[in-house]
N, C-alpha and C positions, 0 to 999 in steps of 0.2 A: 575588485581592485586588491592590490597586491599590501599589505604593512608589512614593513619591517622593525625590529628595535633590535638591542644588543642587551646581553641579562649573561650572569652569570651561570654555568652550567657544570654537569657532573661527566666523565665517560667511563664509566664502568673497565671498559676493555682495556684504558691505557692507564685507570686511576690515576688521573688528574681532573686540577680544576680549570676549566678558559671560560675564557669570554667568548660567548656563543652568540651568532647570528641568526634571530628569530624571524621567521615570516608566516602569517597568517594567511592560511588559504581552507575559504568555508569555516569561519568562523575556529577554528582551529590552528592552535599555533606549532608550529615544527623549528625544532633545534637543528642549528646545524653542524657540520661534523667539527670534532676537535683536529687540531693542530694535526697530530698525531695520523690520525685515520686519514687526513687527508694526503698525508705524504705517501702513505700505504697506499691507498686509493691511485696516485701518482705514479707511484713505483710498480704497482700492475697492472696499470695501461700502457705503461712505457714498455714493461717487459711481454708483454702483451703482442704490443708491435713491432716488438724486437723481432719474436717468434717467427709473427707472420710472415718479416720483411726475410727473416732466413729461410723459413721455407718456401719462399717464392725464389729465393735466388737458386736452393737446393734443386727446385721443379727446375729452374732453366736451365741449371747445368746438365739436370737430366735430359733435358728433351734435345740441347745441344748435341749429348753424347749419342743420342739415339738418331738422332739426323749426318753425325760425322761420318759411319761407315769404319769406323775402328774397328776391330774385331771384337768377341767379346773377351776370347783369353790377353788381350790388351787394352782393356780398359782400366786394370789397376796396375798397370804400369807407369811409376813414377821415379823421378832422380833416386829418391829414398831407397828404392828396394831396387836399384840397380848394384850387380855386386859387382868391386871393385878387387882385383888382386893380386895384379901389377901396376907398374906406373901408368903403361900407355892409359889402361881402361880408366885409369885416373882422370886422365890427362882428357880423354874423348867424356869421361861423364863432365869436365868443366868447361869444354869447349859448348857441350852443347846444353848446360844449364847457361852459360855466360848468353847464348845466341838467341834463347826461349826468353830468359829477362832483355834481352836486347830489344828484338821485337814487340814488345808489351811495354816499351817506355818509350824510350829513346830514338828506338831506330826506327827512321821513317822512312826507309830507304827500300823497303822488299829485298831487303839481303836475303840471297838463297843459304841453301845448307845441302850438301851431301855425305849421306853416309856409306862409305865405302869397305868392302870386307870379305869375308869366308862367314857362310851359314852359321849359324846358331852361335853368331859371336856379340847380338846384344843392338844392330843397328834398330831392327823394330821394336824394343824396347825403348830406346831412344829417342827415336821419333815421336812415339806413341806419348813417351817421357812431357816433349818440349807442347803436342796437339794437347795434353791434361791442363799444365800451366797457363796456353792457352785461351781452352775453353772456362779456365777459374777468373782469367781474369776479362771475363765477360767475351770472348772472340770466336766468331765459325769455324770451324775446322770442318774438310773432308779427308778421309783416308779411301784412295782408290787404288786399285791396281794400273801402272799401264793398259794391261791388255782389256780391262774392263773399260778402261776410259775412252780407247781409241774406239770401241765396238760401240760406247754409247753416240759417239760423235758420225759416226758409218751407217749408226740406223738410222740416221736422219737422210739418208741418200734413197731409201723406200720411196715410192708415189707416197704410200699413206703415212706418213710420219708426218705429226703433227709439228715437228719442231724444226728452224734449218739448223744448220752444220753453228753457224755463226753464233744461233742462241744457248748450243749448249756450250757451246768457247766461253763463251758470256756468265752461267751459269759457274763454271769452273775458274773462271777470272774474279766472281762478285765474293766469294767467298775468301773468310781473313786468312786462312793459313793453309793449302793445298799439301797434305802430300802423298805423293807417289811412289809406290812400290815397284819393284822387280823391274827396274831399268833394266833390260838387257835380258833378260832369261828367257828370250828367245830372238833369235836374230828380226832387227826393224827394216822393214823395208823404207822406201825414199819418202811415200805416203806418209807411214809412221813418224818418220822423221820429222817432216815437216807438218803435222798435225802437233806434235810434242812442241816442238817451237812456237806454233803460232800460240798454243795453251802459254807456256813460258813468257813469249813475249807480250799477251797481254796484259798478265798479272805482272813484270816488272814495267807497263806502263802508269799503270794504275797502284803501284807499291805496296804491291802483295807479297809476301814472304813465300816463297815454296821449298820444302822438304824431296829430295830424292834419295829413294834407296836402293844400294844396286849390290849385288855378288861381282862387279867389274871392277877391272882396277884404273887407276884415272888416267891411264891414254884412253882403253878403250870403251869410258861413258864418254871421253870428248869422239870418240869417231862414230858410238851410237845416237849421241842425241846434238854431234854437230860444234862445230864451232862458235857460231852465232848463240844460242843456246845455253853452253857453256860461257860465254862471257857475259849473259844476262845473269847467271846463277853466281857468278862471282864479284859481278859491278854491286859497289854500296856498301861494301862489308862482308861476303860472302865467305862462309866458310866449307873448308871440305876435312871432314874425320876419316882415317880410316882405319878400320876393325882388322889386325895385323895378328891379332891373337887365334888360339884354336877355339873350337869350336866348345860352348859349354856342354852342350848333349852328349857331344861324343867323350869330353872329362867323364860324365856323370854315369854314363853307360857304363864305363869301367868297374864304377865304384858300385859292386852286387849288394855290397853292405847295405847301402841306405834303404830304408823304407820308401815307400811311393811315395807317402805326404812329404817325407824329409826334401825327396828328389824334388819333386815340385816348387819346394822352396826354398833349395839350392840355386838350381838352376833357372829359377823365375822366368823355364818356358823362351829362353832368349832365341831371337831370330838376326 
């Protein structure tokens, strides 16, 4: 059996005096911590599972980022290091940090996004920009190309293909933020077409956000990916940017002066 009493004691560590809580166990009495020690004792278990709880959330966003299909020269692309040096590019970094916070609060609507443009003017920056915020604030992201996604959807028409047409619709509808690449960089056939849609239309039934990015200007992503399509991408809030500027590679190509590192971190690689 367990005694306790309460006795005056000493702590060395903090030089004070408390009132200590004594209990015997085997004949043997044990002081208990002072005031002091124990708020210590407190304040590193607390911080303790601070740690743990951050690098548990650090693993997830890792393992998120490695399930997305982001590239990997766009995985540290964010609002921050997007450079801005006209109004427009201004104007398209606010449109599309406003759409990234939109989606992760508010908007519960699967408002689509597209980004519209000339190469190397900052759209897959962008995007990449809005799947980061995202995945921080706990959401799936995939980054696919078109032409990978239709192919994955096409292997499913093999005898042996384990999966149908439908599950991987499914697949690409169950996931929080979709987007897709290279609308248009090679002409779609009707197939294509209507495999794009049906992708589209089940994630706007299910109020999914989807991102598209295209080198096309906006007649012709509505006569590539369709009328129907296009009004699911713009019902809810839908926004469309488009990248009006030149191109940064071909700025930076100019400029023989810069160093490699310099270049790399001028032109932050923009697509």
């Amino acid at each position: 059996m367990f005694e306790t009493k309460t006795a005056k004691a000493y702590c060395e560590k903090h030089d004070i005096e408390y009132q200590a809580t004594m209990t015997k166990m085997r004949d043997k009495w044990r002081t208990g911590p002072c005031p002091e020690c124990i708020i210590e004792a407190e304040s590193k278990e607390k911080e303790s599972a601070n740690k743990e709880k951050s690098e548990h959330r650090q693993q997830q966003i890792a393992n998120k980022y490695k399930r997305s299909g982001i590239p990997p020269r766009y995985t540290t692309r964010t609002f921050d290091n997007f450079k801005c040096t006209n109004a427009d590019q201004r104007k398209a970094l606010s449109m599309a940090k406003a759409y990234a916070e939109g989606i992760t609060t508010s908007m519960k609507t699967g408002a689509g996004l597209i980004l519209s443009g000339k190469v190397g003017t900052g759209k897959t920056h962008l995007a990449c920009a809005v799947g980061d915020h995202f995945v921080k604030e706990n959401g799936s992201v995939l980054f696919i190309t078109v032409t990978a996604m239709i192919r994955k959807i096409r292997e499913t028409y093999r005898r042996d293909s384990k999966h149908t047409e439908q599950q991987i619709i499914d697949g690409y509808r169950d996931v929080d933020l979709l987007i897709i690449d290279e609308i248009g960089l090679q002409k779609g056939s009707e197939s294509e077409e209507f495999l794009l849609f049906e992708t589209i239309n089940e994630r706007y039934a299910y109020f999914k956000p989807t991102i598209l990015i295209s080198n096309l200007n906006a007649e012709e992503i509505k006569q590539y990916i369709g009328t129907r399509a296009l009004d699911r991408m713009r019902e809810g809030g839908g926004k469309f940017i488009a990248f009006d500027w030149d191109s940064y590679r071909s700025e930076v190509a100019k400029d023989e002066s810069l160093p490699d590192a310099d270049q790399a971190k001028y032109t932050g690689d923009k697509k």
